[in-house]
C-alpha positions as a printed Julia matrix, in Angstrom:
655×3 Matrix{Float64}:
  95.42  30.74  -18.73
  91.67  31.07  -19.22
  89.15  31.22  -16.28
  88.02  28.08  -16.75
  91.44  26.58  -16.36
  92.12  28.8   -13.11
  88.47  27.65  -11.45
  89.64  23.91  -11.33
  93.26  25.04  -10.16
  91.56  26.88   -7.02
  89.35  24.37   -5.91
  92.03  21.29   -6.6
  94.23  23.3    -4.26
  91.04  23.7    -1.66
  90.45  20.18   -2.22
  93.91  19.33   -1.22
  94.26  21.98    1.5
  91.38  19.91    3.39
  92.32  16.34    2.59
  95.59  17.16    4.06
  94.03  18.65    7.39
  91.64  15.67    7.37
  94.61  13.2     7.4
  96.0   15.16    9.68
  93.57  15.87   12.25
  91.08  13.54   11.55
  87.43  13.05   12.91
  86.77  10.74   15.11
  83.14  11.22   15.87
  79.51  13.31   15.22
  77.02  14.29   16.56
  74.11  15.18   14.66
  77.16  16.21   11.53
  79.02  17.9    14.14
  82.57  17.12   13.89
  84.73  15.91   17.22
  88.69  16.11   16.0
  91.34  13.69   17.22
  93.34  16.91   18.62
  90.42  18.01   20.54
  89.76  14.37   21.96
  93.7   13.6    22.59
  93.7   16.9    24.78
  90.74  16.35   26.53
  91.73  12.92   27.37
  95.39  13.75   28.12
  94.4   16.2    30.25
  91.55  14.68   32.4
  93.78  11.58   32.71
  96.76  12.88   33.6
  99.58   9.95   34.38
  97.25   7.54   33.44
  96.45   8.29   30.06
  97.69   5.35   28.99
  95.56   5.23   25.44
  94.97   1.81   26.07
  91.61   0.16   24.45
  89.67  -0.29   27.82
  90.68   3.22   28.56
  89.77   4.85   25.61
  86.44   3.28   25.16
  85.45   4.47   28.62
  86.57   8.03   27.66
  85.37   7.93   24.5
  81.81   6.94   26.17
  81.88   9.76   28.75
  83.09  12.42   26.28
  80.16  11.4    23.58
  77.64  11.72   26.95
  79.38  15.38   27.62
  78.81  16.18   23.82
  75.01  14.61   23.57
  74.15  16.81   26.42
  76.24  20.07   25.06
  73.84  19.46   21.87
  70.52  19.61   23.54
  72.34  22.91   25.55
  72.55  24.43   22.23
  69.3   23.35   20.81
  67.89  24.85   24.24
  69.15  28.07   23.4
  71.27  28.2    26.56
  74.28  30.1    24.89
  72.15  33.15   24.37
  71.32  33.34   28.06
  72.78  37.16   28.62
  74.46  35.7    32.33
  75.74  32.97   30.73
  77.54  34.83   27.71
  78.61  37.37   30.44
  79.83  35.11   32.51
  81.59  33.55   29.38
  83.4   36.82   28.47
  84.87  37.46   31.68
  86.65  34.34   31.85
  87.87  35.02   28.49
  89.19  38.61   29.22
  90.99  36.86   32.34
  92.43  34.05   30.39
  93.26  36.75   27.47
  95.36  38.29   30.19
  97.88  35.46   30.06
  98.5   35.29   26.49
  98.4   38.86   25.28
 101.36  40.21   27.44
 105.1   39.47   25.73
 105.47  36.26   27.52
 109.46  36.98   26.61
 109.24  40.27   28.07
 107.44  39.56   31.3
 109.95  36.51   31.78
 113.22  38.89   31.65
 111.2   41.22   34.03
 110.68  38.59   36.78
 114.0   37.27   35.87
 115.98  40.68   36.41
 113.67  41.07   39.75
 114.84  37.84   41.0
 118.68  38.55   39.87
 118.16  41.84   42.25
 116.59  40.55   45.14
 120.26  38.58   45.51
 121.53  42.14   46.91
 121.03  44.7    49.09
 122.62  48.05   48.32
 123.22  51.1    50.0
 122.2   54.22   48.07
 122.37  57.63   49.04
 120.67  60.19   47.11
 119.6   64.1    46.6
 116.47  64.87   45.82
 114.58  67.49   44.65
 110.88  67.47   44.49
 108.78  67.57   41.72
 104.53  66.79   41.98
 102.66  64.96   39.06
 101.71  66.62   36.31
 104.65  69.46   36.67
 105.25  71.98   33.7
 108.32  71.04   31.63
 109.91  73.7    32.4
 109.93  73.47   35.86
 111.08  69.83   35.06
 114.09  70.92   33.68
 114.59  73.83   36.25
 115.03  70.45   38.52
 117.14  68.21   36.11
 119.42  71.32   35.35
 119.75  72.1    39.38
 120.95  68.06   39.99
 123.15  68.21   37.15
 125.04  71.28   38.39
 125.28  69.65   41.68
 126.65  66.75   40.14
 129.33  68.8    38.75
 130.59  70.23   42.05
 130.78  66.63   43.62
 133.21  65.85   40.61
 135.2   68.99   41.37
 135.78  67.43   45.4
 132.9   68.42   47.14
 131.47  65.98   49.52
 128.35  64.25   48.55
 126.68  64.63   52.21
 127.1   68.03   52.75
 125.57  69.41   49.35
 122.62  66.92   49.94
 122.16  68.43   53.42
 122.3   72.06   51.42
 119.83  71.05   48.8
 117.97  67.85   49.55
 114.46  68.2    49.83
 114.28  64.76   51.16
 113.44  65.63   54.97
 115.58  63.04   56.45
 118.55  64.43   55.06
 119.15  66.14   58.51
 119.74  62.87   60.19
 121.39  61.01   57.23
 122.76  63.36   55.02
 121.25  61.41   52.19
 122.09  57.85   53.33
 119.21  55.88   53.12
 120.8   52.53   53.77
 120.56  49.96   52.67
 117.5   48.76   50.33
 116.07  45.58   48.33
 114.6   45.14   44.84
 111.75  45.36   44.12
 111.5   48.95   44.93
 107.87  50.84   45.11
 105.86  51.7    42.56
 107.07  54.79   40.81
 110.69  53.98   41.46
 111.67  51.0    38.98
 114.15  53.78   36.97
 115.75  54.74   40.65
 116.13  50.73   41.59
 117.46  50.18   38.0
 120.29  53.22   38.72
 121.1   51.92   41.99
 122.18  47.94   40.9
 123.51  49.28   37.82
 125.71  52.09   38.92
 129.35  51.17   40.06
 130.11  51.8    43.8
 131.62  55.19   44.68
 129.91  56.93   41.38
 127.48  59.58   41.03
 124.35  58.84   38.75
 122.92  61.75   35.81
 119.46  63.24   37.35
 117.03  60.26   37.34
 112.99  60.67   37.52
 110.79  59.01   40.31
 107.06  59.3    40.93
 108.18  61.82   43.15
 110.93  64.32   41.88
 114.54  64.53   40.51
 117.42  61.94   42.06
 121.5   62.42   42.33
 122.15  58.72   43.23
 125.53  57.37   44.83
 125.9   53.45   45.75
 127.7   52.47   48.77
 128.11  49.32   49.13
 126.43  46.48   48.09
 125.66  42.78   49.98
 124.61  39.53   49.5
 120.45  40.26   50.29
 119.81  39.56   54.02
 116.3   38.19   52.67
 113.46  37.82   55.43
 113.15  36.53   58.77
 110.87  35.63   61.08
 111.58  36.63   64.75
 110.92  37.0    68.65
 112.37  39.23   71.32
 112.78  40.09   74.67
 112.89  43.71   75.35
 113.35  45.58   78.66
 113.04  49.02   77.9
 115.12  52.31   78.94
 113.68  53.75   81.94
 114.04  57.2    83.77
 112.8   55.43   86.85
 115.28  52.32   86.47
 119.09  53.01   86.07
 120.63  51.06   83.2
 122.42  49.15   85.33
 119.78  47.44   86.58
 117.99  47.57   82.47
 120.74  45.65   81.89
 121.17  43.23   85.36
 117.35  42.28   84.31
 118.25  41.22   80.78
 121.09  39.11   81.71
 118.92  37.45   84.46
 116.45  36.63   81.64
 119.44  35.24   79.47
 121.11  33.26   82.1
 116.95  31.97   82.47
 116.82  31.11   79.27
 120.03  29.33   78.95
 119.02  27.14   81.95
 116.31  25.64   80.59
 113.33  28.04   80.98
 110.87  28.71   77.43
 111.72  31.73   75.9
 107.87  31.88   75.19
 106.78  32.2    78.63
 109.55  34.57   79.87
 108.57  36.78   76.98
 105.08  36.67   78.1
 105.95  37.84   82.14
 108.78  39.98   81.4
 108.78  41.62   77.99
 108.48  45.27   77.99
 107.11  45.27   74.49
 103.01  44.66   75.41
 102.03  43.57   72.09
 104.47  41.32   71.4
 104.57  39.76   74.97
 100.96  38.43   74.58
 103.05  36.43   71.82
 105.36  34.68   73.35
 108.1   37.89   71.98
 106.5   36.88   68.54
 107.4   39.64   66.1
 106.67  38.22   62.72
 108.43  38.26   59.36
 110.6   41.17   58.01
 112.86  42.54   56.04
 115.92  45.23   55.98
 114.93  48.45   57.05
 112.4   47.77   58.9
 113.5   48.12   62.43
 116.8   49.7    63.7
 119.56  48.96   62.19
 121.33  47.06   65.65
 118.06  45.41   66.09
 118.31  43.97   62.41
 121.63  43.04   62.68
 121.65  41.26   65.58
 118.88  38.95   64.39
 120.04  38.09   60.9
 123.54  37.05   62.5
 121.42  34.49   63.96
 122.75  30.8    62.23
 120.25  28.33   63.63
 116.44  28.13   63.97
 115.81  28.11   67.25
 119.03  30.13   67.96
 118.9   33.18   70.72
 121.06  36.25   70.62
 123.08  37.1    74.0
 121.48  40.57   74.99
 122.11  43.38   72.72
 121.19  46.92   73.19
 119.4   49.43   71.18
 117.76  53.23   71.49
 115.3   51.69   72.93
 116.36  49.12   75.97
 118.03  45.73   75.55
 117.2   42.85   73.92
 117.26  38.91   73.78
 116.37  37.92   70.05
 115.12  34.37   68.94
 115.48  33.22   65.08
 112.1   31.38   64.45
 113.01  30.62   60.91
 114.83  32.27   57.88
 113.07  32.44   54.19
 115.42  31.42   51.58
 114.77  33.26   48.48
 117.27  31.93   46.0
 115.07  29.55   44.26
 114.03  31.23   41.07
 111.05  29.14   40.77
 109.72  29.18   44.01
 110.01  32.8    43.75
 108.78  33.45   40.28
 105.27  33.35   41.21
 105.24  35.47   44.35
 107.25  37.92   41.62
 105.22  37.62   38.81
 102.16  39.45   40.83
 103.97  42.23   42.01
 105.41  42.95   38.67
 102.33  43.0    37.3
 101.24  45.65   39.78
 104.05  47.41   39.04
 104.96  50.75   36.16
 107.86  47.76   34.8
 104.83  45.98   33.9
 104.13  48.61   30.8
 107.24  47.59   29.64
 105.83  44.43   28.48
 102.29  45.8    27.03
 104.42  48.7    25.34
 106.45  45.46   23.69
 103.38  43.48   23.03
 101.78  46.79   21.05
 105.33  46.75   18.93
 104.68  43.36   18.04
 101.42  43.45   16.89
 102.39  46.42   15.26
 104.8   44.59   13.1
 102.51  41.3    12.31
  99.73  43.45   11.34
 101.55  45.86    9.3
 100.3   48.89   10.95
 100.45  52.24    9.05
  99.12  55.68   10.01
  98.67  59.09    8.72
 100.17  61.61   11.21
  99.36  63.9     8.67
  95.25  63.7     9.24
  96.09  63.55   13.17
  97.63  66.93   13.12
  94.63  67.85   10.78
  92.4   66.91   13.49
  93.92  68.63   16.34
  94.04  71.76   14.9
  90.46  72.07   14.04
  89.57  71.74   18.02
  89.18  74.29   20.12
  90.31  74.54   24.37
  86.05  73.21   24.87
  87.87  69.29   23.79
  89.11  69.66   27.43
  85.34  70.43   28.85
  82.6   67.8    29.24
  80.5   70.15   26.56
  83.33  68.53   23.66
  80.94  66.24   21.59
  82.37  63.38   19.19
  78.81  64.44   16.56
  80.61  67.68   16.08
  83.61  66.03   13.96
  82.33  64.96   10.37
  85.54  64.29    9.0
  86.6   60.39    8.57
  89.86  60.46    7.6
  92.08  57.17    7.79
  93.93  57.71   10.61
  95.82  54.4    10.69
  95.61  50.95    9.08
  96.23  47.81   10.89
  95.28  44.59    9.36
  92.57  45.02    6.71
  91.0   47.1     9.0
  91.09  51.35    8.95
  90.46  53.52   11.58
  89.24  57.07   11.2
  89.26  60.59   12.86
  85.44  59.76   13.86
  86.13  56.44   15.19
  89.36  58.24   17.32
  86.65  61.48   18.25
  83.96  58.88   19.6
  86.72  57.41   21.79
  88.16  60.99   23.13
  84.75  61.4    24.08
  84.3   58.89   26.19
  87.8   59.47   27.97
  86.61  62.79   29.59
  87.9   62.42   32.59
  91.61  62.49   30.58
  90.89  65.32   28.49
  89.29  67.32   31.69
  91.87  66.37   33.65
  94.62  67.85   31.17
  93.72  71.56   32.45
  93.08  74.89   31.21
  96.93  75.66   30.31
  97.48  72.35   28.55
  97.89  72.6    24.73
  94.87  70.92   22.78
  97.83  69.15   20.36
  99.52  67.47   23.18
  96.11  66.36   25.1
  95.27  64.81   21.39
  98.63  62.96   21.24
  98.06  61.29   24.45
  94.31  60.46   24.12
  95.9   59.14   20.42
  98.59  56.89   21.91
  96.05  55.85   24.27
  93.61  54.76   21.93
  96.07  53.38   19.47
  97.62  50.84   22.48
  93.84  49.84   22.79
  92.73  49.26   19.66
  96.12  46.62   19.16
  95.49  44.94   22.39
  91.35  44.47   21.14
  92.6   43.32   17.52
  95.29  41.26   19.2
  92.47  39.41   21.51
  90.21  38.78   18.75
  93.28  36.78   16.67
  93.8   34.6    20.39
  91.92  31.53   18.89
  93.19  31.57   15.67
  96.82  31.86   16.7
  96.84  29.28   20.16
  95.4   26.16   19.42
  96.05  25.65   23.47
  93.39  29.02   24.27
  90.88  27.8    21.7
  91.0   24.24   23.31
  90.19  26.34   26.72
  87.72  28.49   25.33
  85.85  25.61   24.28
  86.13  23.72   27.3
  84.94  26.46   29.69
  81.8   27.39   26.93
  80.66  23.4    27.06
  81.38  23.4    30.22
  78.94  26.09   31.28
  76.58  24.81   28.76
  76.83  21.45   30.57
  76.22  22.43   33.76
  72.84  24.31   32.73
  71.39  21.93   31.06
  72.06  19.22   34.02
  70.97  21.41   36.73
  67.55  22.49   34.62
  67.36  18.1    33.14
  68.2   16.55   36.21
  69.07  18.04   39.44
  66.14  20.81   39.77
  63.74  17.7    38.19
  65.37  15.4    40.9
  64.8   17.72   44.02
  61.33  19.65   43.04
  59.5   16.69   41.3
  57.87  15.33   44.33
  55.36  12.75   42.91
  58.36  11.11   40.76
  60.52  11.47   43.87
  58.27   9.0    45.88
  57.47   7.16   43.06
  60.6    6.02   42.85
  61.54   5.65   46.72
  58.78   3.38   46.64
  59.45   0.76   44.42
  63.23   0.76   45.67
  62.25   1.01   49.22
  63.7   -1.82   50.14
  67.48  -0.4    49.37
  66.9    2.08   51.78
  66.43   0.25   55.35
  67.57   1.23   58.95
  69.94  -1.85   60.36
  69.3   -2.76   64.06
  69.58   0.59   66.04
  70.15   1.05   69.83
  68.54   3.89   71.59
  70.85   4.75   74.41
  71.72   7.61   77.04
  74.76   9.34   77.19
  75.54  10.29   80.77
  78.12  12.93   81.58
  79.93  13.89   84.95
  81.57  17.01   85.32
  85.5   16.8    86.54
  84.28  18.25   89.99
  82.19  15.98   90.84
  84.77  12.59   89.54
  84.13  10.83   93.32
  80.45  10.59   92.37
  81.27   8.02   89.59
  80.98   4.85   91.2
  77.16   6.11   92.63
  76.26   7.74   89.42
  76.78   3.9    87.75
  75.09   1.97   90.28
  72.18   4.24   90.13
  71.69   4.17   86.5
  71.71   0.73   86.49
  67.91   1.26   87.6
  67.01   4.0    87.34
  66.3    6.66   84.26
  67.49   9.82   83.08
  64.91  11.82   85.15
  65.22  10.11   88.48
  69.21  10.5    87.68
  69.3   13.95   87.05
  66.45  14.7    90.1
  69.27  13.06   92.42
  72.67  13.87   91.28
  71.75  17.71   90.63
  70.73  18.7    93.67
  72.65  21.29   96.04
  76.35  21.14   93.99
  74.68  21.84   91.02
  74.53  20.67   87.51
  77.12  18.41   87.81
  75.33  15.08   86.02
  74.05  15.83   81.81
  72.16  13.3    79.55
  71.76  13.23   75.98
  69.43  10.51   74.14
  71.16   9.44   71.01
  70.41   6.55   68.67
  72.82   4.7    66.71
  72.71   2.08   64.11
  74.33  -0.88   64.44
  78.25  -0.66   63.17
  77.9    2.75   62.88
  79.37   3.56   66.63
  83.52   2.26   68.12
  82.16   2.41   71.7
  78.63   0.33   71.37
  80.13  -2.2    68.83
  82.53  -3.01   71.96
  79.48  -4.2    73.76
  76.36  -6.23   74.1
  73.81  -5.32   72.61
  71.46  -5.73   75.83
  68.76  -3.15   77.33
  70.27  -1.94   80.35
  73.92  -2.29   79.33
  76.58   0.17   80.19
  79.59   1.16   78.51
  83.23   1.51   79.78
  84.08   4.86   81.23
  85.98   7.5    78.92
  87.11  10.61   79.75
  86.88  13.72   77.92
  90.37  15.02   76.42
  89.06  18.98   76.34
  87.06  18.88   79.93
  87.84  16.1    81.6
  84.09  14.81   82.67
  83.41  11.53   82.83
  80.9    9.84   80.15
  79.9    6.36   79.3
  76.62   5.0    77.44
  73.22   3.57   79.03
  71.35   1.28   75.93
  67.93   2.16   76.89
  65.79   0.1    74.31
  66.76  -1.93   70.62
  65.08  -1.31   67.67
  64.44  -3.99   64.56
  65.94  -3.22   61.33
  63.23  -1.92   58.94
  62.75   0.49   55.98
  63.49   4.03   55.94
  60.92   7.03   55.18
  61.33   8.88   52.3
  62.0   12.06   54.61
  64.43   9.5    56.48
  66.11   8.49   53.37
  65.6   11.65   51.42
  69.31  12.35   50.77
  70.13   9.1    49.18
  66.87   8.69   47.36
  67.25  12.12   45.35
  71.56  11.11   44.85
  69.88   7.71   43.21
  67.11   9.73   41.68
  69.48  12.13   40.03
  71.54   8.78   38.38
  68.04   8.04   37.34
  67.27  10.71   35.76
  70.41  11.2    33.77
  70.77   8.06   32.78
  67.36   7.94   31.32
  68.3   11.65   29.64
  71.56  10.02   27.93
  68.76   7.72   26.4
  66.63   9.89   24.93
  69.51  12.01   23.51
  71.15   8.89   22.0
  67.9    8.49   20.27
  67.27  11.71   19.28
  70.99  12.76   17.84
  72.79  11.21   14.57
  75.93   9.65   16.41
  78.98   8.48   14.1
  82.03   6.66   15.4
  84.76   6.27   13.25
  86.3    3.17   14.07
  89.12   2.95   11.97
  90.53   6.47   14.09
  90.02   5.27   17.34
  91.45   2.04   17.15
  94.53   4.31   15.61
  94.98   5.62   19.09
  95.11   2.73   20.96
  99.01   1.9    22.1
């Protein structure tokens, strides 16, 4: 096949490549040669329009006319230079590392995560456990010193011995004295640092011992219990009357049952809390204790309030270490909705170690699509040519010449010089090592590190390519911005700071802005105190003024009579629309809900409808101005920009 030959073959297939993507996403609009897709408009509209996109003619011409504004005004952003304003592209790349967020973790992943944490927060289970400690950063071989310890312990539990009397030999937990290892009974999710631990202790069968397992802080033997259906959280009051040296139980407990019988009669648990409750910060309450959980108060406390059925419910009293109790369910959160609680779980997770679990998957994967390959080879190369200074703050990236492909992902290699300039900058890992650490293992980690970053970065800058859905968004939030600058600089800061076109325009529209017929009137007010005085406070009003009112009503009781001049525009007012509009009128009594005074309403003079101020009407002038303006802006942009409707596609979207 001669070259010739080939040429024509390559650009018929280009030629067909983009007659098929035309026909399939066509335009349906320019401006000035910039192309406005079907998909893009479809989404848009779908998506502004919600329920009622119902692609009808009359409603896509209206979109059709606000999206082309939106676009006229995006060009002029752009020929204004506004997206190389450094804030602007700043604030442009934060939203897009946020969004980024969403779509680079393993969506599949993340969903088993929160799906497993849901499927655990159905039980409670009671664990007990031996534990040796072991602080961050320990040597390996006091690691294994601990593992090897457990695992012999193990061994002699198998052989008969009882679980609670070796951990009370060799826990180093320091409730083991009290418990001998039980620590009751616990919920998913479990704290940070102990996602192997809660994994052991809903996987393991009841009655078996578990192999050593790691936490964030040491080596655990674990042994379930018992497992539950999960009590879940509830929200609570109580009663307490504590135990006294001065007061005999038997009158702790005469007290309690006086409260109940109280109670049970009729009385508000609320207010006998507040009198009699022994627990002062509660009592304040009304007994009000809040939401919680298992394990969070004693265990005959708990008990006794999640055997509560009913909202509303109250225990009979109930004693615990610390005096007797009347408990009240307020109400009980259910948590087996999966999607109700997917959300709440979704955030923890993702504040959780589990949550690597997902970027460690996401790393595989773009492992795999981008066919990475690496030279451990040149990385073992490079470690042994440092010295113990990499783990100073004198190490310097300039000092390594060599640029060696390290690894290959995509078209794109990555070299000991581009790895050196990013150990450099992670000082505070390679300091942090320590003098005994080997320089080979420090390298590793810093390696793995930077390898994990460099996918994630790669991965980001494919986001648009691959989701048609995040470059729709992207796009959006960019105009968007772009928008709103060139608005604020074309029409609202022109609307509010041009003062000569400001009353310009108020004053050959002055006539929209007018005042209707306005009453100026007194509002009297009595205080509850003084209520007898009504009947004289009326009759004097009726004529006299404020000042002679106030000189005789606020004499040697006080300030019992206050007056406020108001004005009000006609229609604009419940009470003086109820009356006459007469000088000297008065309007019916009404009594204030929070105070209980007395007011009513004097109309003290009328005034003729008539035309506002600019400073009177300034609000509404600049709204109207602002229309002005922007209309007048859509003009000259219409003018000034090629626009190109293709006809033929939009009618193709009608239904």
């Amino acid at each position: 096949m001669n070259s010739r030959l080939i040429l024509t073959c390559v650009a018929l297939f280009f030629f067909l490549s983009n007659t098929i993507a035309q026909k399939d996403d066509p335009v349906l609009f320019t401006v000035e040669n910039d192309p406005v897709h079907v998909s893009e408009f479809k989404y848009i509209y779908a998506k502004t329009n919600g329920d009622k996109a119902t692609f009808s003619k009359k409603s896509l011409d209206e979109y059709l006319d606000l999206y082309i504004k939106f676009k006229l005004k995006v060009q002029k952003a752009k020929e204004m230079k506004l997206d190389t304003i450094p804030a602007l592209q700043k604030e442009l790349a934060g939203y897009r590392r946020q969004l980024a967020n969403s779509y680079l973790i393993d969506k599949q992943v993340t969903e088993k995560l929160v799906r497993q944490a849901f499927d655990r927060t159905q039980q409670d289970v009671n664990i007990s456990h031996i534990m040796i400690n072991m602080k961050p950063g320990a040597l390996p071989k006091d690691t294994l010193e601990a593992y090897r310890k457990l695992a012999d312990i193990k061994k002699r539990i198998a052989s008969g011995e009882k679980f609670g009397a070796l951990a009370k030999q060799f826990s180093e937990d320091k409730s083991v004295k009290e418990n001998s290892g039980n620590i009751g009974f616990l919920t998913a999710l479990f704290p940070k640092g102990f996602y192997d631990l809660e994994t052991v202790a809903y996987n393991l069968p009841i009655g078996q011992v578990s192999d050593p397992v790691r936490s964030s802080v040491g080596y655990h033997l674990i042994m379930v219990n018992e497992r539950r259906l999960a009590r879940g959280e509830m929200e609570a009051a109580h009663i307490l009357i504590r135990k006294k040296k001065d007061r005999t139980d038997a009158k702790s407990k005469a007290l309690v049952d006086s409260l109940y019988k109280a109670v049970t009669s009729g009385s508000t648990f609320e207010e006998l809390a507040k009198t009699f409750s022994e627990d002062k910060l509660s009592a304040k309450k009304g007994g009000y204790i809040g939401k919680f959980g298992i394990s969070k108060y004693e265990l005959d406390f708990e008990d006794a309030c999640f055997a509560i059925k009913n909202d509303g419910d109250i225990t009979k009293p109930f004693e615990t270490s610390v005096g007797w109790h009347i408990a009240k369910r307020v109400a009980k959160k259910d948590n087996t909705d999966y999607e109700k609680a997917k959300r709440g779980l979704q955030t923890k997770i993702q504040k959780d170690a589990r949550y690597e679990m997902a970027k460690i998957a996401m790393i595989d994967r773009i492992k795999r699509e981008n066919k990475f390959n690496e030279n451990g080879g040149k990385l073992i190369s490079f470690a042994s040519s440092l010295t113990p200074e990499f783990m100073t703050h004198k190490w310097r990236a300039a000092d390594v010449t060599s640029k060696d492909e390290l690894f290959k992902l995509g078209n794109k290699k990555y070299t000991t010089k581009d790895f050196a300039e990013y150990a450099q900058k992670a000082s505070r890992e390679r300091m942090r090592a320590g003098k005994n650490a080997k320089v080979k293992d420090v390298v590793q980690k810093l390696y793995n590190g930077y390898v994990a970053e460099t996918c994630m970065k790669f991965e980001e800058e494919q986001l648009e390519k691959k989701y048609p859905e995040f470059k729709s968004l992207m796009r959006e939030y960019e105009e968007g911005i772009l928008l709103f600058e060139a608005t604020k600089m074309e029409v609202w800061d022109k609307a509010s700071q041009d003062t000569t076109g400001l009353a310009k325009f108020h004053k050959t529209r002055s006539a929209k802005y007018r005042w209707g017929e306005r009453a100026v009137v007194n509002q009297y007010s009595l205080k509850a105190t003084a209520a007898d005085k009504l009947p004289k406070l009326k009759k004097f009003v009726t004529k006299n003024g404020a000042k002679e009112t106030l000189s005789k009503f606020n004499g040697a009781d006080g300030k019992v009579v206050s007056v406020q001049e108001k004005t009000f525009e006609k229609g604009k007012n419940e009470v003086l629309d109820k009356m006459k509009w007469k000088v000297g009128e008065l309007s019916p009594v009404e009594i204030d809900k929070r105070n209980k005074s007395s007011n009513f309403f004097k109309i003290e003079s009328l005034l003729p409808a008539k035309e506002k101020t600019l400073k009177q009407a300034r609000g509404y002038v600049v709204a109207d101005y602002q229309d002005f303006l922007e209309r007048q802006w859509i003009e000259q942009l219409r003018a000034k920009y090629k626009l190109d409707i293709n006809e033929k596609v939009l009618k193709s979207l009608v239904k």
